[in-house]
N, C-alpha and C positions, 0 to 999 in steps of 0.2 A: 687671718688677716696679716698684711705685713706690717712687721713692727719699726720701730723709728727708725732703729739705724740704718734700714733697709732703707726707707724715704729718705735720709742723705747720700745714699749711697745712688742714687738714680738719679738725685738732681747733681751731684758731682760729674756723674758718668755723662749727662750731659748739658756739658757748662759749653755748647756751642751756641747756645742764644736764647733768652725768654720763652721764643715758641715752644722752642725744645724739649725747656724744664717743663712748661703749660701742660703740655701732651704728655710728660713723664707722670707728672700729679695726677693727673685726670685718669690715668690708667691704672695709676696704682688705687684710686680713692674709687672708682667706678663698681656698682655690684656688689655693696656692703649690706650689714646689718646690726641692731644695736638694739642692746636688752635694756631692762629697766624692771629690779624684782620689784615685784607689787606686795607690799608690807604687811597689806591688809588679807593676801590670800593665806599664810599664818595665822594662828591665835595669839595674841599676846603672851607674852611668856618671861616673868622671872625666878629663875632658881631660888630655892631655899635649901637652908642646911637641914638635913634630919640624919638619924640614927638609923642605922642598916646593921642587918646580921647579915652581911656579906660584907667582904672587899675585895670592890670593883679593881682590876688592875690598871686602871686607867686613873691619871693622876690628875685629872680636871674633875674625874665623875668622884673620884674618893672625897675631893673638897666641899662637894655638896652632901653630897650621899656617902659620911661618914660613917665608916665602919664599926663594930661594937670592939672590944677586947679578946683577943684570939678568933675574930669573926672567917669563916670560911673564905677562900679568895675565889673570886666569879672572874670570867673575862666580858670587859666590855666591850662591844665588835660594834662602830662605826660604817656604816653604808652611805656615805654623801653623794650624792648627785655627780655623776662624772659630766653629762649633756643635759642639754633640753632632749623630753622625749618625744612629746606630744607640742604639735600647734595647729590653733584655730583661728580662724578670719572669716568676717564676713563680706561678700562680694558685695552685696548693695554698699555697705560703709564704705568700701574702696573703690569705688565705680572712680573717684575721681582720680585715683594711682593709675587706674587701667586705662584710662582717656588720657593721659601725661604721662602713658608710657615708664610709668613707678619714677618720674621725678617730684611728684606727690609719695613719698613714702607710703608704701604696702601697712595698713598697721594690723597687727593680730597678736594673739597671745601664745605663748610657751608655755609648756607645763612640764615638770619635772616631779622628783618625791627623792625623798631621805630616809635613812632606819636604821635604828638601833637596837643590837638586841646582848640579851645578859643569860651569857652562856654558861652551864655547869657540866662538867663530864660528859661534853659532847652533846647537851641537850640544852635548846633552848628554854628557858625557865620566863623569859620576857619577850617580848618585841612589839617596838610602836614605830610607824610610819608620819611621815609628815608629809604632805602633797604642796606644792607650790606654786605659784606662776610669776611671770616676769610678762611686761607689754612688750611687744617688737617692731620696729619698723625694719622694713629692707627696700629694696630696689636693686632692681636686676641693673641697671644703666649708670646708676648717677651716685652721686657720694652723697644725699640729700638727708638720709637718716641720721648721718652727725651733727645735722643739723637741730633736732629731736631732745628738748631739754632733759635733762637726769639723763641719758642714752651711754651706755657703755658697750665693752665690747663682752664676749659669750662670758669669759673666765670670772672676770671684778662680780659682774650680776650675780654668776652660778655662786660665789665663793661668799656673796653679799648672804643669798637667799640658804648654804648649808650653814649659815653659822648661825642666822635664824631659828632651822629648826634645832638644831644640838641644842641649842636654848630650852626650844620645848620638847626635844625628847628628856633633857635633866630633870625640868619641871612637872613630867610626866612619871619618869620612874619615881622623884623623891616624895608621888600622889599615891605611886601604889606601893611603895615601901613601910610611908608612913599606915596605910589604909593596912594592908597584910599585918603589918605586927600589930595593928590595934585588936585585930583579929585573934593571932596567935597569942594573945593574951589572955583573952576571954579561957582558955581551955587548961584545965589541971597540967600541967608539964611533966607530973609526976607517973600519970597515969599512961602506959604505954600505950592502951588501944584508944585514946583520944587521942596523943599525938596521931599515931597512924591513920587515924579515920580524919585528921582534918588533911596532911598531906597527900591523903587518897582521895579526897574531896575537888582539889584542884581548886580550891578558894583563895591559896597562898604558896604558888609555886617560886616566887621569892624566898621564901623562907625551907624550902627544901634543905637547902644546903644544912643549915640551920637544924632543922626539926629531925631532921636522920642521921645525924651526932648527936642531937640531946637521945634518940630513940636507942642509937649504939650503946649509950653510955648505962643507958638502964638494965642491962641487959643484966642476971643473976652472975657470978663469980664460977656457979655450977651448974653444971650442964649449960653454957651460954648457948650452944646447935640447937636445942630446943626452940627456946627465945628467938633467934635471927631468923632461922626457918618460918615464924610467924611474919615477917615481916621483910621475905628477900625479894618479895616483887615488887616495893618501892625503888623505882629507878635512882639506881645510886647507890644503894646502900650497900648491898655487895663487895664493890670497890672500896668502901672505907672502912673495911674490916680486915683483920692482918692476915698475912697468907693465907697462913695455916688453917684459918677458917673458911675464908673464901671456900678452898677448896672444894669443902663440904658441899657446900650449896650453890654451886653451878651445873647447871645440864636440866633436860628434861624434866617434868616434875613427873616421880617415880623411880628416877634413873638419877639420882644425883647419890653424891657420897655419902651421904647421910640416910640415906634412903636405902639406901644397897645396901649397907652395912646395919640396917634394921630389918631389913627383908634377907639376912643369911641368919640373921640372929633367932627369929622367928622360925627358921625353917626351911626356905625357900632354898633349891638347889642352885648353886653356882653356874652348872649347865642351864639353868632358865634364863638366870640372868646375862650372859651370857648372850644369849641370843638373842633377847630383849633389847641390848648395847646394840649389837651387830646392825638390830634392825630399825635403831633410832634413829638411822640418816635417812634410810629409804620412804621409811614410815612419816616422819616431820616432809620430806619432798612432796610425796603423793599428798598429803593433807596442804601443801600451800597449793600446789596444782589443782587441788579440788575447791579450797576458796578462792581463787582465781577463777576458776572458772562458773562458780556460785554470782560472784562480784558483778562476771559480765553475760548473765544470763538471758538476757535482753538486748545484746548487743545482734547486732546484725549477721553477724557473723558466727553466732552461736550454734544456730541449727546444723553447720555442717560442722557435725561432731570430732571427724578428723584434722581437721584446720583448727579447729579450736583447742582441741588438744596438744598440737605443735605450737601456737602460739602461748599458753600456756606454760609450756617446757621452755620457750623462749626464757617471758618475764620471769619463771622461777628460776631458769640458768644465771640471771645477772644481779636476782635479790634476795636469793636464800641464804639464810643464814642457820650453819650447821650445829645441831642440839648442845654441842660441846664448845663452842665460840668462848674464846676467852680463857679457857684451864690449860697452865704452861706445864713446863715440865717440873716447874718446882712446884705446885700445884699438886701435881699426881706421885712427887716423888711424899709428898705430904700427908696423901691416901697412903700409898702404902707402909708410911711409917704409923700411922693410924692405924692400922690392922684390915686394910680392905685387900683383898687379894692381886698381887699384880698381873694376875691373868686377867682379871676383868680391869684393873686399871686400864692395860694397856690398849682397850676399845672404847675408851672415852677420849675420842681424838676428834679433830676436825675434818680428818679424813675417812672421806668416805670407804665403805668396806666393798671391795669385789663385785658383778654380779655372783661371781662363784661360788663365794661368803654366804649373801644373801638367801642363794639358792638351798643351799644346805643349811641354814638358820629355819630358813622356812621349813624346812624337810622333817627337823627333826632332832633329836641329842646330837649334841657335838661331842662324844664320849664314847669310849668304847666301853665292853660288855664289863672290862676289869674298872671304870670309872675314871680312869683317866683321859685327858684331853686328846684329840685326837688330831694331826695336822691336818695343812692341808692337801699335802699327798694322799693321806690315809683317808680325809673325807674325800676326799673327789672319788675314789672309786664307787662310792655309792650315786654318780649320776649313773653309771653303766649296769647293765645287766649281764649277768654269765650265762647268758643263752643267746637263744634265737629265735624268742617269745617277744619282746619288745615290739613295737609297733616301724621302727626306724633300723635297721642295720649299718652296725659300725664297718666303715671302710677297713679297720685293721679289726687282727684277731688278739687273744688273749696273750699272743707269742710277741705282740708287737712289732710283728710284718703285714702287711698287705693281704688282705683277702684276696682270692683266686678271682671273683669277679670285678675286683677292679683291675687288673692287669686286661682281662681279658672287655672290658667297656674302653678302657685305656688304648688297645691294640686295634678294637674298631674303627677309631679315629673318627665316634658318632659326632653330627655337628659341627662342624672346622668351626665355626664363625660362633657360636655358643659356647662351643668347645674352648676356645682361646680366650674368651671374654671370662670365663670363671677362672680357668687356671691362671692368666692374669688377675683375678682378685685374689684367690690361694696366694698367689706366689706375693704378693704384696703383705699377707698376712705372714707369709712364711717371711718376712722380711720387717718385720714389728713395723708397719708403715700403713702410708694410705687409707683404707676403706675406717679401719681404727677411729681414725682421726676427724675425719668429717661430722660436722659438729650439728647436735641436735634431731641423730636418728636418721638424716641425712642418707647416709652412707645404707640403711634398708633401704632407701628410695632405689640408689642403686643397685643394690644386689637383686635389688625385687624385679626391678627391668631386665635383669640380666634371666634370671629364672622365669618371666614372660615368656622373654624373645624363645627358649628352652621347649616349654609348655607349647607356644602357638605352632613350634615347628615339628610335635610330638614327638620331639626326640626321647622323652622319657619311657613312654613303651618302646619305640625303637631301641633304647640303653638296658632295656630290661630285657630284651630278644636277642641282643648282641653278647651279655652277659652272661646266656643259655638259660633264661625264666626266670621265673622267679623263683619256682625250686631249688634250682639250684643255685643260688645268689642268697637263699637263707641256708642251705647243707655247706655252703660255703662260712660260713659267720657262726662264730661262737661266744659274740657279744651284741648285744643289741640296746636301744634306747628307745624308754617309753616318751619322749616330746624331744622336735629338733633343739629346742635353746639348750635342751642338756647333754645333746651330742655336740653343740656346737662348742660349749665350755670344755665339756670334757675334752675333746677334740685337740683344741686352740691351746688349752693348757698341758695338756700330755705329749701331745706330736707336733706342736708349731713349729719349733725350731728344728726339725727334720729334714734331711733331704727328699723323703720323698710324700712330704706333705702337701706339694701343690698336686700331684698325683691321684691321692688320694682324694683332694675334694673336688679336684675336676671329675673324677668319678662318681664322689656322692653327689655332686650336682645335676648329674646326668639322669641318676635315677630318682632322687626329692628335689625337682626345679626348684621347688620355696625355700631350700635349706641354706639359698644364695643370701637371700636379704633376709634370715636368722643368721649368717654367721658375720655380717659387715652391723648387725648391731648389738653383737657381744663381745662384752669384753672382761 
């Protein structure tokens, strides 16, 4: 709505004559509207002072909701009404606006809401909402709703009606602050698994802050890892223990530092666990994708299994959170000064491992016959086989050239139009680029097309004819692979950066079409 200075500003601008100004007014006051909060759509509400085992950082909530001595600091987060959101009118009550053409004011109600809530280490511990309304008249024509007694404009109402509820969200928290610690009273303080059992209760999530410092504090002088460990899935408590602890007790349960370090003590080979770490990101993924897909088993879109699978992989691409979330480097520089080995530290990361990792995790020891670690040069040789027993033959031989029958599929020039379409996705990969990158398995869709179009035009017996057989296309090959995903690793990781890698998998595409959308979804 325009504001005053603007209305002198128009009847200045024209000071040509009465009519003038008339016509000025009228256009500026024409097509208004005026609130009025209604007092009564609140609860009555006034603050009282009590005793909190928190402090609020908020210097109006600390005046009520007074803090104890050394009490924990919460933030209080304020949500006021920025508009009206909602409004209702009834058309018979305003039959007479609509017949007067809204010089009879339009009258209906607004309704907005407010909220406050009482945050601790990123978790809500409170929140209460206030709902409100204000009466409105408008008219689309006439300036007639200023006529409307108590009537303001959107701002004075909205600002009338949040400082309303602030009133009763104080009056509110300082009901269930008092109500929580009347609570937290009742129970031994002394006794550790009462603390913990009313916290885990969710009776008195005000007093969190609170009751997981008194829970810290009890904790023995010796062996304290025992003790925490009983009690690190209360949200928060973790965080309020000093590094060097933390450390311990972050990650997986079974897989945390305290854990590993009780499970080598006992026994357990370093190569197990090991590959246990490795396989904690994949293992925690697949398990959210499977309650995901549990969650919406009923959805409509369940029954076609592949669809639901990709979407699936969607929601877990933008909400999983990786087994090790949270452990820095001081953290693990902390394990290894603790005596945990920093071979296995360093796969307690948030990064995920390799499919190549993975592959070989699943396979089997990551150790050689002498027990030492083995890279990952050293493990990759075991996706390949040193024959020509394999199910799949490798485009290169053990020498690290070209088998005879790719030159000679290569020299065919099987395919032009199939032909060009894979060694363009080779040569893309030969170039750490493209199919790679296509997000959400994607990038199999297309490789899959590409090894369609391949299949439907039977170019692969034709590649296997052009080749000289199949006979000779395995007396040709002195290494082979028993599944493409691990010709494709092995492949992608040994000869990617090679000149004459797009060569080579326009050739093996020629003879395994499917091997297109296995190598555009490994990586």
């Amino acid at each position: 709505m325009t504001s005053s200075n603007s209305f002198h500003h128009v009847i200045s601008a024209n000071s040509k004559g009465a009519a003038g100004a008339l016509v000025a007014v009228t256009l500026w006051l024409s097509g208004c509207s005026v609130h009025q909060f209604d007092q009564s759509s609140v609860p009555a509400a006034t603050p009282y002072q009590v005793s909190a085992p928190f402090h609020a950082d908020d210097a109006e909530v600390a005046r009520w909701v007074m803090p104890e001595h050394g009490a924990p600091r919460v933030q209080y987060v304020r949500t006021p009404a920025p508009m009206w959101y909602g409004y209702e009118e009834s058309f018979v009550a305003n039959l007479p606006a609509v017949l007067t053409l809204s010089l009879i004011p339009i009258h209906g109600r607004s309704t907005s809401f407010s909220s406050a809530t009482v945050v601790w280490q990123d978790q809500a511990l409170w929140r209460h909402q206030v709902n409100f309304s204000a009466k409105t008249w408008s008219s689309v024509f006439f300036p007639t709703p200023f006529l409307m007694p108590g009537g303001s404009g959107d701002d004075a109402a909205l600002q009338e009606a949040n400082e309303a509820a602030d009133r009763v969200h104080l009056m509110a928290l300082a009901d269930q602050t008092r109500d929580q610690a009347q609570r937290y009273a009742t129970i031994d303080t002394s006794n550790p698994d009462a603390v913990a059992g009313l916290l885990r209760s969710g009776e008195t999530p005000l007093l969190l802050p609170k009751g997981t410092a008194q829970l810290i504090a009890l904790a023995p002088q010796q062996n304290p890892l025992q003790f925490h460990a009983r009690y690190v899935d209360l949200p928060g408590y973790t965080r309020l223990l000093p590094e060097s602890q933390q450390a311990w007790l972050i990650g997986p349960d079974g897989l945390k530092g305290w854990q590993l370090k009780a499970a080598l003590t006992g026994g357990e080979s370093e190569d197990d666990l090991t590959r246990k770490l490795i396989l904690a990101h994949p293992d925690a993924r697949e398990a959210a994708i499977a309650d995901y897909l549990q969650a919406n088993r009923n959805s409509g879109w369940a029954d076609n299994h592949e669809f639901a699978r990709r979407m699936a992989e969607i929601v877990v691409n933008t909400t999983y959170v990786p087994p090790f979330r949270g452990l820095t480097e001081g953290h693990r520089q902390s394990l290894i000064d603790g005596g945990l080995p920093a071979s296995l530290v360093k796969h307690m990361t948030d990064q995920a491992p390799s499919d190549l990792m993975v592959t070989l995790a699943r396979g089997g020891s990551l150790r050689g016959t002498d027990g030492k670690a083995l890279t990952e040069d050293e493990l990759i040789e075991r996706l390949v086989r040193n024959d020509n027993i394999g199910q799949f033959m490798s485009p290169y031989t053990s020498d690290g050239v070209l088998a005879e029958w790719v030159n000679l599929a290569n020299n065919a020039n099987m395919g032009a139009t199939a032909g060009s379409a894979a060694g363009a996705m080779a040569g893309a990969y030969a170039a750490n680029k493209a199919l790679d990158f296509v997000p959400f398995g994607l990038g199999g869709l297309v490789g899959g097309a590409i090894g369609s179009e391949i299949g439907k035009s039977g170019g692969r017996e034709a590649a296997i004819a052009a080749s000289g057989g199949w006979t000779a296309i395995k007396a040709a090959s002195d290494q082979s692979f028993d599944s493409l995903p691990n010709m494709a690793r092995y492949l992608k990781r040994k000869y990617g950066n090679t000149a004459n890698f797009t060569d080579a998998m326009r050739a093996t595409t020629h003879i395994y079409p499917e091997f297109s959308s296995v190598l555009a979804s490994t990586n």
